[in-house]
N, C-alpha and C positions, 0 to 999 in steps of 0.2 A: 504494500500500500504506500501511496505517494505523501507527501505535507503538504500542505497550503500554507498559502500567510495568513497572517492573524485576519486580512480585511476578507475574509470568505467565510462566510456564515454557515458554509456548510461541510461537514467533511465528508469526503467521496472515498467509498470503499473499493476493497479489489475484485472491482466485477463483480456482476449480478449474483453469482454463482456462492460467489463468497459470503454474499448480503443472505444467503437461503442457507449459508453451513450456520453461520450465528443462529439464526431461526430457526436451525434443524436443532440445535443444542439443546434449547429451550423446550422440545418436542417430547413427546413419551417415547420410551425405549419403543414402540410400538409402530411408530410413524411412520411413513416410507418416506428417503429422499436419495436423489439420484443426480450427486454432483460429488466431485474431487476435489474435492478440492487435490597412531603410527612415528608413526615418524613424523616430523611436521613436513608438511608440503614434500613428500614424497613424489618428487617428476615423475616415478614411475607410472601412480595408478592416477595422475594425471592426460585427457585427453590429448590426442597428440594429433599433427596436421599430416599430410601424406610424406609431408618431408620427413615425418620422426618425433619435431619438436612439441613441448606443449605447446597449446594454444590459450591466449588469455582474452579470447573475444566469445560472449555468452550473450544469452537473450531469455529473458521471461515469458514462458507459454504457458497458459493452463491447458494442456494439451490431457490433460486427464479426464475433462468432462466435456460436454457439450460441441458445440459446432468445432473445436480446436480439436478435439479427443475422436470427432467423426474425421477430420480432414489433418489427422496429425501426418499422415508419409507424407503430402504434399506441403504440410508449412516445415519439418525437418529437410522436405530436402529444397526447397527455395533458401532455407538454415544452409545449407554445406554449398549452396551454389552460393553465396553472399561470403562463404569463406569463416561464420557461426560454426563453431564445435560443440558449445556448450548448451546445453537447455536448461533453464530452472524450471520448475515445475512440482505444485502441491502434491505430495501422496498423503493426505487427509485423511485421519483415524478413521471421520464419519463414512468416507469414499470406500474402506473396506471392512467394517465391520457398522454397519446399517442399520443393524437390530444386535442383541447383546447377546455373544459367542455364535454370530454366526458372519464368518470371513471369508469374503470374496475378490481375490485377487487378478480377474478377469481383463476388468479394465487396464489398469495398471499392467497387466501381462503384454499386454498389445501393443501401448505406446513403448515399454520397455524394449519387445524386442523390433518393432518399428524405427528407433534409435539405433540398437546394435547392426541392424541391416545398415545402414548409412552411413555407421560410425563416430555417429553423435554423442556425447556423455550427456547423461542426463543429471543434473544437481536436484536430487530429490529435498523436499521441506518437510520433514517431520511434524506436526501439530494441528495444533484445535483441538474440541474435546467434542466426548459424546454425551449424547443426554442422559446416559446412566452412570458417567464421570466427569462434573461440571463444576470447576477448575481441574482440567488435569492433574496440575501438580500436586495438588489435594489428594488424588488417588494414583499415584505414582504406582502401584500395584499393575492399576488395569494399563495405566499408559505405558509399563516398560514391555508388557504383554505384545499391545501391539508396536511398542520398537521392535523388538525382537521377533516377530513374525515378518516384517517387514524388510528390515534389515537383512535377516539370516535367509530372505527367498530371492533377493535381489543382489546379494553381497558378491559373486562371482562378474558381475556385468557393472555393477555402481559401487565408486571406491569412495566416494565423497556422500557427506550426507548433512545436511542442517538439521539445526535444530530449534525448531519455531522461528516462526515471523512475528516483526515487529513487536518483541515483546516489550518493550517499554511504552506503546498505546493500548491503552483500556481495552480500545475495539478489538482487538488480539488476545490480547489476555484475561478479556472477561471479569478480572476485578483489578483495582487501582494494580499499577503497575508498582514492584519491590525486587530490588534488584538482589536479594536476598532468596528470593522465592525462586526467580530466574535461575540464579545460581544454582539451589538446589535441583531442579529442572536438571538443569545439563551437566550436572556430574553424573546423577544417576543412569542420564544417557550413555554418555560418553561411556562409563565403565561396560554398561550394556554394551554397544556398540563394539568395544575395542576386546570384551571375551567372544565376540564374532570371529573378528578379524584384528589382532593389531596392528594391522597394514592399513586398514579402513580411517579415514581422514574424516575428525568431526568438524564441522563450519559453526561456529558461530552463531545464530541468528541471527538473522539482518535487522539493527536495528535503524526506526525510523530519525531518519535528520542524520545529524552528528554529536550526539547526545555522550561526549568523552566523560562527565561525570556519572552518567548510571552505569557505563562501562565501568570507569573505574571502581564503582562500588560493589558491582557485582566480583571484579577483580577482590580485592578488601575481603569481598567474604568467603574468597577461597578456593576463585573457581579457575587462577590461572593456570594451572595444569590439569585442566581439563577441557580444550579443544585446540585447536590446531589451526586457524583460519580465522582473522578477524571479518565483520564483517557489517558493512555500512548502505543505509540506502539517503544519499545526501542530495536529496531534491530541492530545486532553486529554480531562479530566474535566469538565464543565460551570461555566459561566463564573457560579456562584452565590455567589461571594461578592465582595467587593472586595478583595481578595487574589490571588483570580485572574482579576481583570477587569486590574487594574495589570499583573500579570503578562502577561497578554496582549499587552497596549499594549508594555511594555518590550520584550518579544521581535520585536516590527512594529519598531521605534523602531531596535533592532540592526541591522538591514538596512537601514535609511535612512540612519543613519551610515557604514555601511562603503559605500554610493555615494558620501556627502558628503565622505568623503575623497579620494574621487578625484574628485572633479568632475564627477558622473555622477547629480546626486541628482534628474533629472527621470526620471527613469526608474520606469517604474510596478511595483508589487507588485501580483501574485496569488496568491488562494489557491486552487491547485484540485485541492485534497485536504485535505475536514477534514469531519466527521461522526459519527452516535452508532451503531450496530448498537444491537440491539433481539432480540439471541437468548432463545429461554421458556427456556433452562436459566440465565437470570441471575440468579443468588440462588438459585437452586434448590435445594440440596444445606439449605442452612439453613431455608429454607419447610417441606421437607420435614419437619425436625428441629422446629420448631415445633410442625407439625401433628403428629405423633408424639407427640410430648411431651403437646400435649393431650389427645389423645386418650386418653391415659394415666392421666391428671392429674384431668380432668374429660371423665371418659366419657359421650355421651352427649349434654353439654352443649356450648354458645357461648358460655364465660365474657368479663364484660368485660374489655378489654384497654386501657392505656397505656403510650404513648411518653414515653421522655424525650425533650424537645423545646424544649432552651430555646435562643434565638437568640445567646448569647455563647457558644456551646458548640461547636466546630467540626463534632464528626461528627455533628452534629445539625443545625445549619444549612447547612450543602454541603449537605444531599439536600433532596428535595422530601418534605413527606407523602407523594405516591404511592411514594415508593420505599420508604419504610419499612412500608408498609401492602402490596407486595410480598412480604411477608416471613409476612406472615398466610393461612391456608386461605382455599380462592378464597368459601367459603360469607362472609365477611366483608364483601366483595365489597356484599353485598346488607342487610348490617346494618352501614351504618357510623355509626350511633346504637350498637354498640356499643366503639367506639374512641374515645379520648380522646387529646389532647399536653398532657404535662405541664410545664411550666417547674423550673427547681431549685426554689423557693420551693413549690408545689404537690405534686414529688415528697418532700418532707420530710416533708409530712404528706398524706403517700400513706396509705391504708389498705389493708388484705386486704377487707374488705367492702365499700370503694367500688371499687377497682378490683384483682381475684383476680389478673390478670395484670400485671406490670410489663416491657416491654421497652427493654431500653439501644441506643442504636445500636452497629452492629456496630463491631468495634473491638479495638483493646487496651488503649483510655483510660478512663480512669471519672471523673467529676467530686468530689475528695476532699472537698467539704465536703455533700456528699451521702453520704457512703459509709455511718456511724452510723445514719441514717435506713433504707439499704437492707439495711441486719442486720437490724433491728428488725422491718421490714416481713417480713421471711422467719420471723426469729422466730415473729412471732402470726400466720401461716397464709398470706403471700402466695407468689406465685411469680414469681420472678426470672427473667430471663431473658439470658445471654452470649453472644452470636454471636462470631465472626470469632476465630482466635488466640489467647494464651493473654489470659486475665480479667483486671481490675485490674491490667497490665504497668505503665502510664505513669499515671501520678496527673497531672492537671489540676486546676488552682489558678487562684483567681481575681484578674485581674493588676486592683490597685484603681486605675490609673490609668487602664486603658482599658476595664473593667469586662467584660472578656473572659475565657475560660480562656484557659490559657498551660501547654498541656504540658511538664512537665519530663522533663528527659533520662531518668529512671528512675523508679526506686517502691520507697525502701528497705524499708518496711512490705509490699511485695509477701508474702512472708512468712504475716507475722500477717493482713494481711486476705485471703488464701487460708483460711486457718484461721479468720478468723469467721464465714465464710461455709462450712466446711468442704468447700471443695474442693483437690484434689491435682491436679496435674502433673507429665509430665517429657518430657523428649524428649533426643535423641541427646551435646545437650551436658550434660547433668545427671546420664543415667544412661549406662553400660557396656550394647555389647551392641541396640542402640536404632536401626533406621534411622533416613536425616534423611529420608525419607520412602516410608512404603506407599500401597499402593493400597486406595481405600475400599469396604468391604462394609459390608450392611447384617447389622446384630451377629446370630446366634441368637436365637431365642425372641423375637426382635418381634413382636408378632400386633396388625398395623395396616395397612391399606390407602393410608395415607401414602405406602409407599416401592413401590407397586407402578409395575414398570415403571420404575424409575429406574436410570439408567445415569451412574454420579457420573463428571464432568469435573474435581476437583480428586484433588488427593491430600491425604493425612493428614500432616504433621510434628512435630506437637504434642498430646501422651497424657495422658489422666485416668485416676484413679485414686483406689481408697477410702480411702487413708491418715490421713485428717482424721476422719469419719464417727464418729459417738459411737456407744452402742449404742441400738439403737430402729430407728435411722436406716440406709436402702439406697440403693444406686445400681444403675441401671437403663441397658446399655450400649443405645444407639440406633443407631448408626454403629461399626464398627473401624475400624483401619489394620491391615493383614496383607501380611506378607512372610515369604516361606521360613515357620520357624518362632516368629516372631514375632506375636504379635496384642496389642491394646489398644485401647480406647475412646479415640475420637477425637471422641465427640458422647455426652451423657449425661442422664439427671437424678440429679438429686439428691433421694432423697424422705426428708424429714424426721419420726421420732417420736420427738421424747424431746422435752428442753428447746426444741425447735425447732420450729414446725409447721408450716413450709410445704416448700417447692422452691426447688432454683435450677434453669434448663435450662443447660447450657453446650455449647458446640458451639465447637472448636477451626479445624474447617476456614476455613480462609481462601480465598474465592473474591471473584471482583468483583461487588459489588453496585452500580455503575456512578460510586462517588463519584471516585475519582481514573482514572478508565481512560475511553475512548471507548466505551463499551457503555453502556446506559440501557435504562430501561423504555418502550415504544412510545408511552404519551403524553408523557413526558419529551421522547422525538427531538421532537415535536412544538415544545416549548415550546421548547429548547433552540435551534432550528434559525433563530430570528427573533432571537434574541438574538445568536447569532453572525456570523451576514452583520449585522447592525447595527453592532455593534461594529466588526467588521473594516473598515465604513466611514467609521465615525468615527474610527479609528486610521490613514486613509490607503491600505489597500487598495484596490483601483482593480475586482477582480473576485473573484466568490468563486461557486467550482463545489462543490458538495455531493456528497461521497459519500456514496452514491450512487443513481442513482434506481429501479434493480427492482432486490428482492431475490429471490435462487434458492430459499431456505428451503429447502435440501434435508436441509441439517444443521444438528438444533436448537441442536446448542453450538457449532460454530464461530460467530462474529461474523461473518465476510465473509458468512455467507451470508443476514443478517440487517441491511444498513447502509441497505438500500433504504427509499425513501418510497414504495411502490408495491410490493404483495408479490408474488410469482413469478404468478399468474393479472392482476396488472395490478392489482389492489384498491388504492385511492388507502387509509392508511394517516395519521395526523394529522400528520406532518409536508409528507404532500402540502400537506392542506388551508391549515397554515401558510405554505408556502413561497407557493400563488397568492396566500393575503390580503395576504402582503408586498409582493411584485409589484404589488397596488392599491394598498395604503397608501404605498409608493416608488416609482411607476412609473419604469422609466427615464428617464433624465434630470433627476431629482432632483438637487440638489446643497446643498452649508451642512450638512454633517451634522455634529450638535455635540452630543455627550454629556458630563453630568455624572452621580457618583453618589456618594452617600454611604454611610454604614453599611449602610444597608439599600435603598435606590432608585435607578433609573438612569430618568433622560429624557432622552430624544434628539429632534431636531429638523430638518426640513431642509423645502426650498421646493420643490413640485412644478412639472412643465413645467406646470400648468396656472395656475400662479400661485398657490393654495392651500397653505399653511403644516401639516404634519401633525406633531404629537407622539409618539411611542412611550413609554410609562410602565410600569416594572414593578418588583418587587420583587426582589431579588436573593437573598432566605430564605423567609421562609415567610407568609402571610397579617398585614398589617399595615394601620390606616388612619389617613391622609393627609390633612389639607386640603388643597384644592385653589384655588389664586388663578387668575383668567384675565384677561388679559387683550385682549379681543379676543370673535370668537364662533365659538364649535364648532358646527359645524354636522353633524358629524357621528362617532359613536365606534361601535367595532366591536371585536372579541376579536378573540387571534390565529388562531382558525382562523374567522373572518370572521361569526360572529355579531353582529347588534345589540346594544348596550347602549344603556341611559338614557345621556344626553345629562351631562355632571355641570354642576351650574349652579355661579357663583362663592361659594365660600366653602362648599361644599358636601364633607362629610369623606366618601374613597375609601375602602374596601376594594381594597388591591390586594395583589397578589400575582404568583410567578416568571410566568404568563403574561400577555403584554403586549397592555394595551390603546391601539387607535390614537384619535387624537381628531384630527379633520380642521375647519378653519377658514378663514376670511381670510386674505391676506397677512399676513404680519406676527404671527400669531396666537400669544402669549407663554400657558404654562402652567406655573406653579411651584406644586410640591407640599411640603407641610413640616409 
């Protein structure tokens, strides 16, 4: 199971299937359901690629039940053509013993030896409980029962085994989470397991985030000799800035130390649980309100459109253009001669006649030495544009020592530049009488084929209102929030006539448009997905399974049913494409992998089995160019979903940018970009 940020009201479980084992828990022993759910790091009874070596590229399949479990030879072997060895996948108590001492190992037998045909490992998950042992660990009896039936019928074929998931959320373990309890748990395993086989390799449970203090306390109570495989599922926003690339490394770096203090620091890390979902409802509510708005605005017409997009700007530089070009009607799609990014410097002297529309990243930040410039521009006829929460919240200021913004804690002028801009707010802490949040309708008298068919995923907390508005000038509600007898514009424009003669659009709803949360745009997972097993390489990670690889696509807003590289008919999807080029460009058995990056670049490097030297180079904001020094000869460069490129000769300046280009060479082969 993945995390969210705190600003998601909801938390999305691991597929349907999973949401029905909780359920089933709960059930009489009587109930029917029908879902699945050594040595330290032994190379040996580790999977290995045809060359011999291990392989540290895996993927999360519930291939045990359902449409995954009917079509598992065909998603293992789109697995082994993508250059995947590994599968994670639940063998769930409830999956084979259903009813109480009666064990059925059928299922599991098929995907089992469906895997060995192929030569795929499979990383089985030990856990959940049944409804006649609910908390497992509470009945450590019935649960070593069925490790040991498990274990000791699959031990010649699977050398690796975990032990529960995410046990530090409730949702997993069923009562408040103790890393005490945990502990117990997995010795008693482990010792199971390893009078199996002491060749047999116990994993960790993967726990959710990077949680190094419940780690370490389960450590504390005793359980460091008792698995073999650390084991992290550290879900986030996309690793595009160096902020959060550091961040990354330092949360790996946490769990290295808490072995090195006990003595335990050869012990390997995995990651196998960490991915982007790619649901159509992301950003949605606010696309929506776009297109609304224009069609409002400029009937009729495909006015041009800019971004602010300046790279010292946070909520500008975390995204990619694609994600903000997400935000625009799909007709733009086909004219992207008519969209522009602007930098602060450009948006200053922004015009209404060079570009009608202005859009800010979404947000509650606004760049304060821009702000003068963005009246003015509404003044003489342009239209603004406010996504996410309430407007101009946080003023951003430009720090002159690192030539960055530097969000400040507040926005005393919040206020007045409300009022230069004439717009109004409130919500529940401002006014009496106000929930902290309704559910959103689309307002009265919309007459736009925008909001057809929309079924909003967020709720409304934050209210507009005409209170600013000079006379001339109307507001036009697009969105409510409604509760009981409550209603108010929760998404608006602003149409200006009088001293003023443009628009602002404001739109309050706050939804994830994928910068801080594991959700992205479909080519995003793409891009995102080689940056991430890279890193996690060069930080010491030793394996990294991706969730995950079919998505069910049954529900457009939930995310799980969206994390796949592979959609529910099996359509490879661009993060497929990326994951097999990586596989070329690193084939197993690669090793030296050594990243640096700066402001804006990361290169990384490491030495293939075949002796060849490959680079990975990309940009960690948004399109930038590079010289490029070599030393040595490239013989051959490729995109990350495995297209050709020109060859770059020495001294010759890149265009690069978030997706990564590979450049393959001789031994030895040094590429510095600067």
């Amino acid at each position: 199971m993945m995390i969210l940020p705190a600003c998601f009201s909801k938390e999305f479980f691991r597929r349907d299937f999973l949401k029905g084992l909780f359920a089933a828990s709960a059930l009489s022993a009587s109930g029917s359901f029908d879902a699945f759910g050594a040595s330290k790091d032994d190379a040996s009874n580790m999977p290995r690629s045809s060359e011999g070596t291990p392989s540290p590229y895996g993927v999360c399949a519930h291939i045990g039940a359902g449409e995954e479990w009917e079509q598992s030879p065909k998603n293992l072997e789109l697995m082994r053509a993508a250059g995947i060895r590994w599968v994670r996948a639940d063998f769930s108590w409830i999956g084979v013993e259903r009813k109480e001492n009666e064990w059925n190992f059928d299922r599991l037998d098929k995907v089992v030896e469906d895997a060995r045909r192929l030569d795929i490992t499979i990383l089985p998950i030990l856990d959940y409980s049944v409804p006649w042992a609910t908390p497992s660990f509470r009945h450590l009896d019935k649960w070593l029962e069925y490790v040991r039936r498990t274990v000791s019928r699959y031990c010649d074929r699977i050398k690796c085994w975990e032990v529960w998931n995410e046990e530090n959320l409730k949702q997993f373990w069923a009562e408040d989470p103790n890393p005490e309890d945990y502990a117990n748990l997995l010795r008693e395993t482990y010792r199971v397991i390893k009078e199996i086989d002491p060749n047999l390799v116990v994993v960790y449970g993967g726990l959710a985030g990077v949680p190094a203090d419940f780690f370490a306390k389960t450590l504390d109570a005793g359980v460091a000799d008792f698995f073999d495989v650390v084991n992290i599922h550290p879900y986030r926003g996309g690793l595009t800035t160096p902020e959060r690339v550091e961040r990354f490394q330092k949360e790996i770096e946490a769990f290295q130390e808490e072995l090195q203090k006990r003595n335990v620091a050869k012990r390997p890390i995995w990651i196998t649980e960490m991915g982007w979902a790619t649901p159509p409802s992301l950003a949605e509510t606010n696309r929506r309100v776009v297109a609304a708005a224009l069609q409002r605005l400029f009937p009729g017409q495909t006015p041009r459109v800019a971004f602010f997009y300046d790279q010292r700007y946070e909520p500008a530089a975390a995204r990619s253009q694609e994600d903000l070009l997400s935000l625009l009607p799909q007709n733009y799609r086909l004219k992207r001669n008519l969209v522009s990014f602007l930098d602060a410097d450009e948006m200053r002297t922004a015009t209404p006649e060079s570009y009608p529309v202005l859009i800010m990243p979404p947000g509650e930040t606004f760049p304060a030495d821009c702000f003068d410039s963005m009246v003015e521009y509404v003044k003489r006829g342009g239209t603004l544009t406010l996504l996410g929460g309430v407007p101009l919240y946080y003023a951003s200021r430009l720090d002159a020592k690192t030539n960055k913004y530097v969000r400040t804690d507040g926005n005393p002028t919040l206020t007045q530049n409300m009022k230069s801009l004439r717009i109004s707010w409130f919500a529940w802490w401002t006014r009496e009488n106000v929930p902290e949040t309704a559910p959103i309708v689309v307002a009265p008298n919309v007459d736009t084929d925008a909001f057809e068919g929309y079924q909003p995923s967020s709720y409304a907390g934050r209210f507009l209102c005409a209170d600013a508005l000079a006379e001339g000038d109307k507001m036009f509600s697009l969105l409510n929030g409604e509760k009981d007898a409550f209603s108010a514009s929760t998404a608006c424009v602003y149409k200006f006539n009088s001293d003023y003669k443009g628009a602002v659009i404001v739109s309050t709803v706050m939804e994830s448009d994928g910068l801080d949360s594991n959700v992205t745009t479909v080519s995003n997972q793409g891009v995102f997905l080689p940056q991430a097993i890279l890193l996690a390489f060069a930080f010491g990670v030793e394996r990294y399974f991706w969730y995950e690889f079919q998505a069910p696509e049954r529900d457009r807003v939930d995310p799980e049913h969206h994390f796949g590289i592979v959609g529910q008919k099996l359509d490879p999807k661009p993060g497929y494409h990326a994951y097999k080029t990586l596989t070329r460009a690193r084939p197993a058995g690669s090793i030296g992998d050594s990243a640096r990056w700066d402001d804006d670049l990361i290169s990384q490097s490491w030495t293939r089995p075949d002796g060849k030297t490959c680079w990975a180079v990309w940009s960690m904001r948004a399109s930038l160019k590079r010289k490029i020094e070599v030393d040595g000869e490239i013989e051959e460069a490729f995109d990350y979903l495995g297209n050709t490129v020109k060859i770059p000769e020495n001294g010759e300046t890149l265009s690069l940018s978030p997706q990564i280009v590979y450049l393959v060479g001789n031994k030895g082969l040094v590429v510095k970009v600067s």
